[in-house]
Each structure stands twice: as structure tokens, then as C-alpha cells.
C-alpha positions in Angstrom: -36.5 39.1 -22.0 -36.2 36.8 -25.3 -36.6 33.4 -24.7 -33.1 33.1 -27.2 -31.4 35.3 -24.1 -32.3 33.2 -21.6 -31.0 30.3 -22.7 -27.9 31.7 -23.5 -27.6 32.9 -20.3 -28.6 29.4 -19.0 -25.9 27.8 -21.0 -23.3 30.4 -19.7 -24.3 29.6 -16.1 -23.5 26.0 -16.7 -20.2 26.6 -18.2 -19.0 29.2 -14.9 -20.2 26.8 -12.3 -19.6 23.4 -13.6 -15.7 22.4 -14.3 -15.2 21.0 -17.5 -13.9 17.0 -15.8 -17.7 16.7 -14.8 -17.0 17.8 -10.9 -18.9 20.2 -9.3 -18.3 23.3 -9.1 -17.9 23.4 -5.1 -16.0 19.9 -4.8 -11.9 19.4 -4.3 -10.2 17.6 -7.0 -7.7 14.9 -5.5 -6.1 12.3 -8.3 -5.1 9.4 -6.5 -2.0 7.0 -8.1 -2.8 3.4 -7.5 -1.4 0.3 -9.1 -4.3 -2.2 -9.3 -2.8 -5.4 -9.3 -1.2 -4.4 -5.6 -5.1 -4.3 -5.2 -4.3 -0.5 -4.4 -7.3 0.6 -6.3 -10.0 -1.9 -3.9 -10.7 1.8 -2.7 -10.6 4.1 -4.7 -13.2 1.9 -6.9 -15.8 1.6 -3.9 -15.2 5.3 -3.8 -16.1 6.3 -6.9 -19.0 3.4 -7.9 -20.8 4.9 -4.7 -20.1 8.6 -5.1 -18.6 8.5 -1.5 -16.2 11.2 -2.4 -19.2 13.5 -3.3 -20.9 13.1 -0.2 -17.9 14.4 1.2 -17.1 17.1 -0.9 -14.2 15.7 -2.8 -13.8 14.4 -6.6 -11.5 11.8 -7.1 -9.9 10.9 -10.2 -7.8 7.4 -10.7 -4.4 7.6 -12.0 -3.7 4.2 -13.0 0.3 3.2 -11.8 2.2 0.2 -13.4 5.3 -0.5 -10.6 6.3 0.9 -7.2 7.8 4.0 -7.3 6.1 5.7 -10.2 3.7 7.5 -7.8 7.0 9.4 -6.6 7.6 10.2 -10.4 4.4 11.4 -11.1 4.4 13.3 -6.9 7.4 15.5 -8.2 5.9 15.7 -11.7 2.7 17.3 -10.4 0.8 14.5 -12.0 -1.2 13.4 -9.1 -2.1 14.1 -5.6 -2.0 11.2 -3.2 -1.0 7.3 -3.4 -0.2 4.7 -1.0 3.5 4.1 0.4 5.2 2.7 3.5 6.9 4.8 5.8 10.3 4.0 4.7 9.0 5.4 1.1 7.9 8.4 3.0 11.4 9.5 4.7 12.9 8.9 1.6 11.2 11.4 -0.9 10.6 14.0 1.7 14.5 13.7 2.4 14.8 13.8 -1.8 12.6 16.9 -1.7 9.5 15.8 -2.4 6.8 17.6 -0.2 5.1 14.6 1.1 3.2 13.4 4.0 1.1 10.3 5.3 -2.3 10.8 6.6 -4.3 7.6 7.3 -3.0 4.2 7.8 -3.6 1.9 4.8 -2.4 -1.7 5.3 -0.5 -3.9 8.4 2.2 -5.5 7.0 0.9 -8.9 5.5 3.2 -10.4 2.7 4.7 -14.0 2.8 7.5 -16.1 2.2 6.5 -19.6 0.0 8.1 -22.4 -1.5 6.5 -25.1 -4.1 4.6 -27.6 -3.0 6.7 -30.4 -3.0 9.7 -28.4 -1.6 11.6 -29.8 1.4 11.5 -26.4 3.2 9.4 -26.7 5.9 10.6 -23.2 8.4 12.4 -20.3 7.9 15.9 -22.0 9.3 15.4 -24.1 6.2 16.3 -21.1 3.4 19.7 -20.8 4.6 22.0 -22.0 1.4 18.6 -21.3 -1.0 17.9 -19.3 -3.9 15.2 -17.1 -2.4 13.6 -14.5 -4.7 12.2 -11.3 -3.3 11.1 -8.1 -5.5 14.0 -5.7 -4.1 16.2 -5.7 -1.7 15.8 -1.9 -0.4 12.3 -2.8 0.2 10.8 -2.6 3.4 9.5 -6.2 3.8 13.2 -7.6 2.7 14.6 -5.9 5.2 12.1 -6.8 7.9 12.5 -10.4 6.9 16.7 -9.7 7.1 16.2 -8.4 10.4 13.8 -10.5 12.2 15.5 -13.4 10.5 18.6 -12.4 12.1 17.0 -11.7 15.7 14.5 -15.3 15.4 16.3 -17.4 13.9 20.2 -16.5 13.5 19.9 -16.3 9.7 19.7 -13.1 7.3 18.7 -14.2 4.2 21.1 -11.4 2.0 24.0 -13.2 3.4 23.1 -16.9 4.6 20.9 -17.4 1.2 21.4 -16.2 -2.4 19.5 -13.2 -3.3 17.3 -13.4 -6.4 15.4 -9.7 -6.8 12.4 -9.7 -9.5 9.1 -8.2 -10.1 6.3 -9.9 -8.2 4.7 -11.4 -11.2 7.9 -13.0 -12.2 8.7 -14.4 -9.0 5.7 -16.6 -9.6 7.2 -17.6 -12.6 10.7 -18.4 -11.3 9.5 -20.5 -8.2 7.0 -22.4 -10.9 10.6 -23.4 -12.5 12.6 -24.1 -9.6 14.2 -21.2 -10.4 14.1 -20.2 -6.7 13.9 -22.4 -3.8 11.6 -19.9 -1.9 10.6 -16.2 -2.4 9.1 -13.2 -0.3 5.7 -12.5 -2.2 2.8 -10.1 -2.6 0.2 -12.2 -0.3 -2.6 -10.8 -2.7 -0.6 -12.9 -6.0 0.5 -15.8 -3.6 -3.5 -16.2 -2.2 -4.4 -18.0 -6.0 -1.4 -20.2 -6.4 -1.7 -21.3 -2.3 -5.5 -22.3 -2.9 -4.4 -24.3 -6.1 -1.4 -26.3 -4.1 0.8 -24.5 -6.3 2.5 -22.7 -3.9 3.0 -23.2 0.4 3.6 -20.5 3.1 6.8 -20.8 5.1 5.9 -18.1 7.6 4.2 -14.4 6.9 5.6 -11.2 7.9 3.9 -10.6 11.3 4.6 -14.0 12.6 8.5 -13.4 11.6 8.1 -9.9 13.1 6.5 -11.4 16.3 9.3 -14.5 16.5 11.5 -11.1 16.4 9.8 -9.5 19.4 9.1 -6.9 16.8 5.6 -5.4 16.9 3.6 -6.0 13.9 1.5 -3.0 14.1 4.4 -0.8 13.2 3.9 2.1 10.5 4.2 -0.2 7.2 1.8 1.1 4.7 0.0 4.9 5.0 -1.7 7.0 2.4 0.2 9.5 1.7 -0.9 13.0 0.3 1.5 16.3 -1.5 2.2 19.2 0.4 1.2 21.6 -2.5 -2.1 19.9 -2.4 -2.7 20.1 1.6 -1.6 24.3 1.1 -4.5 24.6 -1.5 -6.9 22.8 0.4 -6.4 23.6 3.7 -9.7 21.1 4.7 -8.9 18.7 2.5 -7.4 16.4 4.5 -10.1 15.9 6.8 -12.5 15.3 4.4 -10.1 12.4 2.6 -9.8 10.7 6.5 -13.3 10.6 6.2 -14.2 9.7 2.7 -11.6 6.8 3.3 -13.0 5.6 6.6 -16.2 5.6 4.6 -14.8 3.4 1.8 -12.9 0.6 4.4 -16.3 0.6 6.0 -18.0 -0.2 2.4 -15.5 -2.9 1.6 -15.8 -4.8 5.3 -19.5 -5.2 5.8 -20.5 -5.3 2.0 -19.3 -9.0 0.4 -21.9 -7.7 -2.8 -18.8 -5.6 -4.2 -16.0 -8.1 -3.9 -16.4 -9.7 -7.3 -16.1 -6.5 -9.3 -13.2 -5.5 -6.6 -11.1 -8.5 -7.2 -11.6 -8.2 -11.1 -9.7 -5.6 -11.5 -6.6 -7.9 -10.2 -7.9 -10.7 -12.8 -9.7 -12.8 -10.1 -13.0 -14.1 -11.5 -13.3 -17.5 -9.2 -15.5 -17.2 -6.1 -13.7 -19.3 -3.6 -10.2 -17.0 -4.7 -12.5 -14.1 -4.6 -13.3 -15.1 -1.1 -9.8 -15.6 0.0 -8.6 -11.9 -1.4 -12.2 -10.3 0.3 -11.3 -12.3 4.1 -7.3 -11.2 3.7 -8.3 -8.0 2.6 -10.4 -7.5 5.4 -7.5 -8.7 8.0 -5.2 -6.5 6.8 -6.3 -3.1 5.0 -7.2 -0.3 7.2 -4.3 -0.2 9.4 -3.7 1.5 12.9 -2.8 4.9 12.4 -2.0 6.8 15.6 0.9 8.6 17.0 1.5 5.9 19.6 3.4 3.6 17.1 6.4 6.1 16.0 8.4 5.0 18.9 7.5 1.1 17.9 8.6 1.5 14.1 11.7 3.7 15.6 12.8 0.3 17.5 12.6 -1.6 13.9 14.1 1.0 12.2 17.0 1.0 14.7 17.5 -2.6 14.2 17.3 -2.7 10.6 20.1 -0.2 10.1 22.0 -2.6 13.3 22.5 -5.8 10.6 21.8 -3.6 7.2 23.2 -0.3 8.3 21.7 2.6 7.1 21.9 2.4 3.5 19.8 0.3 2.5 16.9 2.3 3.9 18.5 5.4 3.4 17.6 7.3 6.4 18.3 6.9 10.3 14.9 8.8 11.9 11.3 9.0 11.7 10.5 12.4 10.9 7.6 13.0 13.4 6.2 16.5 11.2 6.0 13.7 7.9 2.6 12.6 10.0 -0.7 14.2 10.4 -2.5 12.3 12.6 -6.0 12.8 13.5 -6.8 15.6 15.6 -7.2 15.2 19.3 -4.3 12.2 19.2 -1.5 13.1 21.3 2.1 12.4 20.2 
């Protein structure tokens, strides 16, 4: 055979086994839909820098997200495969008719309510009669923080406060101006302005949950992966549990790859580094097991009790919308 033959056929071979986005030939595609300055993308960064989705058989691919609620945009558009969401998030797009589902737990609820500084609010009781900004009020945080308000301390804040919705960067904006008097916040853009005295925590969400009697383990945030991806891949999902166990692991015993984490939510100073690396570590990673549907069921039941059930737009955990690890029992 002709040297010129066998390099063709060497060149041919490449082009049949190799796909042409640089996978291999034998690995599972998955695009994941993060928005990085929700610090979403901590993981799937850690994932790809140290090829930890090769080692398990998978390529991932980024899909960069610019507010909540695209991901379900780009779910029903066929654009990507997987994001994170809360549960509430969940039973609303399957119910819409998106096939959906959550498959590992990603984050315990964590975000906070702040004032300014120099603000006379000193509790929660305090922000009844305020101007208190939040980024939605059919979020799942608001109205946790309605809820528990009403159970802890007699006050829900749609009605005993005034209501000022915005997107999280503004908010930070508006309580800089006295704009509002306090706001429910991201905790990873409150953990800057708190270090520089520009801003002061009132109470977090699992303390107001726990002043509720609410537990603060509850389902909050899962990632969640499509149907028509789980059909075409029917071991897929067990190797994403695993690649993501692998990259949580990564991120909480390695403090070498914080500093490129963090900057890609603009952080650059060590000590604010630090902070986001110690409340990442607290929070991300969160229990995922069957044993908490009947907790979340309790704080759905009394969510829809003061807000009824429009707001959240759904009455029931959908029990098949999980897939929990095998060998855990419902």
C-alpha cells in the first residue's frame, strides 16, 4: 500500500471517530446553562479546567445564562441540557410541559436580608412600614421570607412593608441610595459590600426558616437535567452524580482554585475571595435524599396558607420530578 493511501486513510479515521466539538468519540455530550454571577458556573469551571468530566465519560459544554429563567427558555428550545433551579422552578415547567427533572442537590438555601450600615433596623420586626427590595416576588426565597415572617415574627413583608422587586445588581444600587430601607439579597453580591461596612445582615434565610420551625434543609436548589436527554443517555445520569460529587470535592479541599473561581463573578481581593470560598463551602452541595419531600411538603403547605397557591403556582411535590440516588428509599 502507498504511503499517500495510508494517510488518507489515517485522516479518514480521524474524521469517523472524533466529533467535530473536540469530544471523543465514546464520551456523552451534556451543555450545562449557568449564570456566572449567581456563581452557578464555580462547577462547571473546576469541571472542565481538570477534565473531570472526561474521566467520567462525559463532555460538558458551558452555556453561559444572563437572568433566571432563561435556562427554561433555552430547556424547551433544545438549547441545552441541564442547569440549576429550585424545586418550586421544577414543578412549574414540568406542570408547563417541559420534560424536566432534578438529580443532585446543589445549594441549602443561604440568601439574606441587609440594610445600610447606618440604618436603624436592627431585627426583622423592624421592616414592618419599610421599603424592602427583593428580586421577585414569586420567587422562592420571598416567599419563605413571607411565610416564616408571618409564623416568627407576626409580620409578612408583601403586606406589613412596601414591596420593591429589582434585579439583584440593582438592589445594591437602590439600598446604596436609600432607595430601600432593607432588601432580600443574593448572599454571594451581599458578601463584598458586608466586608466593606457597606451593607449589614438583619437575619439570613435558615435562621428565619429555623425562627419558623421550618427545616432549613428543605429541597431549595437541585440540578436539574431534560427528559429527552436522560431517554438518549440512559447512563448518563449516573455518571453526572458522579462527575459533580467529583467537582464539590475539588472546590472544598482545594483553596488553589478559588481565585480563578471567584473571578469569574469579578472578585479579585483575597480576603472577599476568602469570604465567597468559606460561604461557598457552607452552603453548595446540598442534601439530596428522598427523606426531605415530606419536609419541603410542610413549607409548601404553609406558603400557599398566607400566599395561597398562586404565587408558587402549584399545590404538590411531584415525587417522579426526582431521581434520587439508587438504593435511597422514598
Amino acid at each position: 500500500m502507498s504511503s499517500n493511501r495510508m494517510i488518507g486513510m489515517a485522516v479518514l479515521v480521524t474524521f469517523v471517530g472524533a466529533p467535530a466539538d473536540g469530544r471523543g468519540a465514546d464520551e456523552i455530550p451534556i451543555r450545562i446553562g449557568v449564570i456566572k454571577s449567581a456563581g452557578q458556573a464555580d462547577i462547571t469551571y473546576v469541571i472542565r479546567q481538570f477534565g473531570i468530566d472526561k474521566k467520567h465519560g462525559l463532555a460538558v459544554q458551558q452555556v453561559e445564562l444572563s437572568a433566571p429563567g432563561q435556562q427554561y427558555v433555552m430547556l424547551r428550545g433544545d438549547a441545552i441540557d441541564a442547569s440549576p433551579g429550585t424545586f418550586a422552578d421544577l414543578m412549574r415547567q414540568r406542570k408547563a410541559g417541559i420534560g424536566l427533572r432534578a438529580f443532585h442537590g446543589r445549594q441549602r438555601y443561604n440568601n439574606v436580608i441587609v440594610t445600610g450600615p447606618n440604618s436603624p433596623i436592627q431585627n426583622f420586626a423592624d421592616l414592618k412600614g419599610k421599603k424592602v427590595g427583593n428580586f421577585g416576588t414569586t420567587f422562592l426565597d420571598w416567599l419563605i421570607v413571607r411565610v416564616a415572617g408571618k409564623r416568627a415574627f407576626g409580620i409578612d413583608l408583601e403586606k406589613d412593608a412596601t414591596s420593591i422587586p429589582g434585579s439583584p445588581p440593582l438592589l445594591n444600587q437602590l439600598l446604596a441610595r436609600g432607595e430601600v430601607d432593607g432588601m432580600l439579597q443574593f448572599s454571594t453580591l451581599s458578601v463584598a459590600p458586608i466586608l466593606k461596612g457597606e451593607q449589614r445582615s438583619i437575619i439570613d434565610i435558615p435562621s428565619l426558616m429555623r425562627a419558623a420551625g421550618f427545616s432549613p434543609d428543605a429541597l431549595n436548589s437541585q440540578w436539574h437535567v431534560s427528559d429527552k436527554w436522560v431517554t438518549a443517555h440512559p447512563t448518563g445520569v449516573s455518571k453526572l452524580s458522579l462527575m459533580i460529587d467529583e467537582a464539590y470535592a475539588k472546590l472544598r479541599s482545594d483553596d488553589s482554585v478559588w481565585p480563578a473561581v471567584a473571578h469569574q463573578i469579578g472578585m479579585t481581593d483575597p480576603v472577599t475571595i476568602a469570604a465567597y470560598r468559606d460561604l461557598a463551602r457552607k452552603t453548595d452541595n446540598a442534601p439530596y435524599n428522598p427523606s426531605l419531600v415530606a419536609v419541603t411538603q410542610q413549607m409548601l403547605d404553609e406558603i400557599i396558607s398566607i400566599a395561597g397557591d398562586g404565587p408558587i403556582g402549584f399545590t404538590r411535590l411531584d415525587q417522579d420530578a426526582f431521581l434520587f440516588p439508587a438504593g435511597t428509599a422514598r
